[in-house]
C-alpha positions in Angstrom: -199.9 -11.0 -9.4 -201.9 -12.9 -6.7 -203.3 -11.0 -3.4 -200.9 -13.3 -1.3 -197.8 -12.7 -3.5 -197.8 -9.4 -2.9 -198.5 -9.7 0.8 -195.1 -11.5 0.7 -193.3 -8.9 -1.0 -194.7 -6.2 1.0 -193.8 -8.7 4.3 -190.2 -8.8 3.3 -189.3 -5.4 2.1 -190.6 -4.4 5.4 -188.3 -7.1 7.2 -185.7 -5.5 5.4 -186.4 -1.9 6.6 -187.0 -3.1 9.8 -184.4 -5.3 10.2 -180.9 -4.4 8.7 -178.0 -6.7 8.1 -174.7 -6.1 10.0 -171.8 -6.7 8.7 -168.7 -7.3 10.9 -165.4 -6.1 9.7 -161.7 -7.9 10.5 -161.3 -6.1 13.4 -164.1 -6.3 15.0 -162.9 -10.2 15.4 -159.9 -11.6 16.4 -158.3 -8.4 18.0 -155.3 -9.8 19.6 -155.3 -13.1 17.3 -154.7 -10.3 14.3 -152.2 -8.0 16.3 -150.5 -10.5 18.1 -149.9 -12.5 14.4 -149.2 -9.2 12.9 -146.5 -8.5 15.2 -145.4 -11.5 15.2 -144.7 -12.4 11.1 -143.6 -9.1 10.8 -140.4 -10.1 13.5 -140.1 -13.6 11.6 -139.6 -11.7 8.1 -137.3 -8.7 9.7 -135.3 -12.1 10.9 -135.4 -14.0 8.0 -137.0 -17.0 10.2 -137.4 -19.9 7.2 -139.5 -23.4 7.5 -142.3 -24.5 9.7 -140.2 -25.9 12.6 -138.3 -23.2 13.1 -141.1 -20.7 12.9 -142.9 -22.6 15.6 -140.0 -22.3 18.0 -139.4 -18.5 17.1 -143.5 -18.7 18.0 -143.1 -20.6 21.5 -139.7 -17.8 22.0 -141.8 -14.8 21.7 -144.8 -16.6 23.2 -143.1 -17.2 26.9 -142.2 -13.4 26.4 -145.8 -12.3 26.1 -147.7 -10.1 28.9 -151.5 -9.6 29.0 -154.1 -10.9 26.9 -151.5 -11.6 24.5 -150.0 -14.1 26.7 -153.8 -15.8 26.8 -153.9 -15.8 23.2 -150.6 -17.6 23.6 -152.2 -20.1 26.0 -154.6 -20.5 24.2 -153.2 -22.2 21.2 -150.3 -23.8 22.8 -147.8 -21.5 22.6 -147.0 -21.3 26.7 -145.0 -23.4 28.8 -148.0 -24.6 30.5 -150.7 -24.6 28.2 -152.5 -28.2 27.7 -153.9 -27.3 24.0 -152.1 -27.6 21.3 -152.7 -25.8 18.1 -149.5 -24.0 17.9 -148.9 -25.7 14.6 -152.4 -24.5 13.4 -150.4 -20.9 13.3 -146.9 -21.8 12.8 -147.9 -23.8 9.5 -149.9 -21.2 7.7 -147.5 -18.4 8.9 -144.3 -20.8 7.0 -146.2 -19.7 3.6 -147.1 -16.2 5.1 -150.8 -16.6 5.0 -152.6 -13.5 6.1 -153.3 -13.2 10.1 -156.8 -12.6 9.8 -157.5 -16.0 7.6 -155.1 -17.4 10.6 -157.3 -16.1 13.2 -160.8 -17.2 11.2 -159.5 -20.8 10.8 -158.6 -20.9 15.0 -161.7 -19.4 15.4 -163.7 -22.6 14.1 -161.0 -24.6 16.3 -161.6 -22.7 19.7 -164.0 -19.8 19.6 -162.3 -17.9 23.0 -159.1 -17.0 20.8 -161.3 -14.5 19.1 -163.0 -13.6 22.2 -160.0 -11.4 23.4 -159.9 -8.2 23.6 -157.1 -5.6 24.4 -157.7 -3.3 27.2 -158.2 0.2 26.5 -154.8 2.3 25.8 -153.4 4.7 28.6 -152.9 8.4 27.5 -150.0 8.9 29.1 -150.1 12.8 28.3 -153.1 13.7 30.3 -153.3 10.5 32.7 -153.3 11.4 36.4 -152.2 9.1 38.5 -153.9 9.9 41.7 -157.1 9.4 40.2 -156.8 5.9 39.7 -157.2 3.2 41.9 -154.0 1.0 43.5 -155.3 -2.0 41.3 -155.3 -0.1 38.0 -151.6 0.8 38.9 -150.4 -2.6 40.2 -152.0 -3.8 37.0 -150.0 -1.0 35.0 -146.7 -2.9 36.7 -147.9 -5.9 35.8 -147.9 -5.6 32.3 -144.7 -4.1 32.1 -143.2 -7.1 34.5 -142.3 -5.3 37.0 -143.5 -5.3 40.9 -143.2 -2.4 43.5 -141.3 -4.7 46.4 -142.9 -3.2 49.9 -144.8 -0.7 48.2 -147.9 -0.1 50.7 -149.4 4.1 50.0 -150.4 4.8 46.8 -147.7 7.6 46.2 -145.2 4.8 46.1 -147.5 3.0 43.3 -147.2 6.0 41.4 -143.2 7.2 42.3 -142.2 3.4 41.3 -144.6 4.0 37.9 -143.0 7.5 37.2 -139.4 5.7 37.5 -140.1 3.2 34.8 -142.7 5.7 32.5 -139.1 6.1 30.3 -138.3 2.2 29.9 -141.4 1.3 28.9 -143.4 4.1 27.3 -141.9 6.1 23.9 -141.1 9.4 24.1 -144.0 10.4 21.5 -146.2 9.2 23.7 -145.3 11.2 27.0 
């Protein structure tokens, strides 16, 4: 073997060492693309939801009902009342012949790179949470996502009484 041959092996074994390959699994991309889908074919088969056309409607149903970032996913391909995009048959197609959400979400990604951008916020513990250590914002946002406001609400004790009220409606028992 040649002096600079070996140089070049040497060069890229080190590279290697030095500089490891990541590998990105499913979840990592596409959060609420692959929940949001998951939930969603999972409601089309428990309703026996047949055929492309109807399974877009069912979509743009469940779409207009969707808080949070899963609401932005739903804006994002067309799924909202108001959205100006419209790739909603990008999803409604594949899901007809019940592709898999994450090849879904990989084929939108090439379309429009923000749908895999979302994230979900991070999950309340709603065992040990204490309310009066948060800030007014994080608990107007809590309302938010449930759809529900706290009409002439102005101390923070209200925030929290008007949370309390609802914890049952919206929160399982398990998770209390």
């Amino acid at each position: 073997m040649s002096f600079y041959f070996k140089v070049l092996c040497s060069s890229f074994v080190l590279a290697l060492v030095h500089f490891p390959c990541t590998v990105h699994s499913a979840n990592d991309d596409c959060e609420v693309c692959i929940g949001f889908l998951t939930k969603f074919q999972k409601l089309v088969d428990d309703e026996n939801v047949e055929g492309e056309p109807d399974i877009r409607k069912r979509l743009k149903e469940v779409c207009n009902e969707a808080r949070g970032k899963e609401n932005r996913f739903c804006y994002y391909i067309g799924g909202t009342d108001d959205a100006a995009t419209g790739l909603i048959q990008e999803v409604s197609k594949p899901c007809s012949y019940h592709m898999p959400p994450e090849k879904i979400c990989s084929k939108l990604k090439k379309k429009d790179s923000q749908i895999c951008e979302l994230r979900y916020d991070k999950k309340i513990d709603w065992k040990s949470v204490n309310f009066n250590k948060m800030r007014v914002k994080q608990l107007k946002k809590i309302l938010e996502e449930w759809g529900e406001s706290c009409k002439g609400c102005i101390e923070k004790s209200e925030y929290i009484k008007r949370i309390k009220d609802l914890l049952p409606k919206y929160v399982p028992k398990e998770e209390l």
